[in-house]
C-alpha positions as CSV (number, residue, x, y, z in Angstrom):
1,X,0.0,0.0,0.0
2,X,1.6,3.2,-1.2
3,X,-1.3,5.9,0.5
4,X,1.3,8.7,1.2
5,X,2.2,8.8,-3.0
6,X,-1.6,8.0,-3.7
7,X,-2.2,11.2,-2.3
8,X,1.0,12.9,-3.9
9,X,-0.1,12.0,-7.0
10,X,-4.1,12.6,-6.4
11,X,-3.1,16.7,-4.9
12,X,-0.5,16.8,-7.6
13,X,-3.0,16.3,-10.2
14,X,-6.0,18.2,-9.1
15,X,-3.9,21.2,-8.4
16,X,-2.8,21.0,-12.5
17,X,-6.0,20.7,-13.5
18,X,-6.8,23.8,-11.6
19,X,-3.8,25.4,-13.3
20,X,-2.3,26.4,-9.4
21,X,1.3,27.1,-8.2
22,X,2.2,25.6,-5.4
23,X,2.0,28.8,-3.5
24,X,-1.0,29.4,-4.5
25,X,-2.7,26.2,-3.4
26,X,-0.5,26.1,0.2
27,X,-2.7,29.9,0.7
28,X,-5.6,29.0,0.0
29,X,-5.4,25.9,2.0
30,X,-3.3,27.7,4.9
31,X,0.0,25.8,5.3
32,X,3.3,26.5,4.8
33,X,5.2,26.2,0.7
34,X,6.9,23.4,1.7
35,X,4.7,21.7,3.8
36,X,2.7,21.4,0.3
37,X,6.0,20.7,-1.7
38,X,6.5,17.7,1.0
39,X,3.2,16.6,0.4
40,X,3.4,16.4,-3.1
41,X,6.6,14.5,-3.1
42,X,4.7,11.7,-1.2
43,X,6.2,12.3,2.4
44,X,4.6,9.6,4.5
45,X,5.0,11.9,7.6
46,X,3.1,14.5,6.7
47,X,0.7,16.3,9.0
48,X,-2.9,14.6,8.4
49,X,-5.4,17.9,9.6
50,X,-2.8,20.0,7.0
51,X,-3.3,17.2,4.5
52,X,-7.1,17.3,4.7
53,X,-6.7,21.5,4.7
54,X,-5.1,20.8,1.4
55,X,-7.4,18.0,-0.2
56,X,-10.4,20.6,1.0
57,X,-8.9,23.7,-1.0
58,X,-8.7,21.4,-4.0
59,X,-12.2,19.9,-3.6
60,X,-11.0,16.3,-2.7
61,X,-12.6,13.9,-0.5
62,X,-11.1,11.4,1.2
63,X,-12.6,7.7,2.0
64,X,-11.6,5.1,4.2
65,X,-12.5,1.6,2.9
66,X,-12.0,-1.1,5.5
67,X,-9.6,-4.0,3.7
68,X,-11.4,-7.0,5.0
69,X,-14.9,-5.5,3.8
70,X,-17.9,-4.4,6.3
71,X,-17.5,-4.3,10.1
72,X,-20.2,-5.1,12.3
73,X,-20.3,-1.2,13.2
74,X,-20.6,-0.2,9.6
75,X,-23.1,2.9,9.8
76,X,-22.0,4.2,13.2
77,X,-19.8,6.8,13.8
């Protein structure tokens, strides 16, 4: 499981698409140039509520799917 480049490449691309400089995108989501720089490069030590500022400035959700399928407490918080 590579999640930490899955998102690299996920932020990567949706901030392309929305033709954004880095600097621009690390603003508008309120963390630091290199935070976002780090982030793109597929740090796995990342901060996650700065990673979520960033997936939320670029319109990106992120779901958690369970690996061994649907838990008894599927539906509850």
């Amino acid at each position: 499981m590579t999640l930490p480049l899955d998102i690299a490449i996920a932020v990567k691309a949706a901030r392309r698409t929305l033709n954004l400089r880095q600097s621009d995108l690390a603003a508008a989501a309120g963390v630091g140039l290199r935070f976002l720089i780090e982030l793109e490069a597929g740090k796995p030590t990342v901060q996650l509520g700065k990673t979520l500022a960033v997936l939320n400035a670029l319109g990106l959700d992120c779901t958690l799917v369970s690996r061994s399928g649907p838990s008894s407490h599927e539906g509850r918080p």
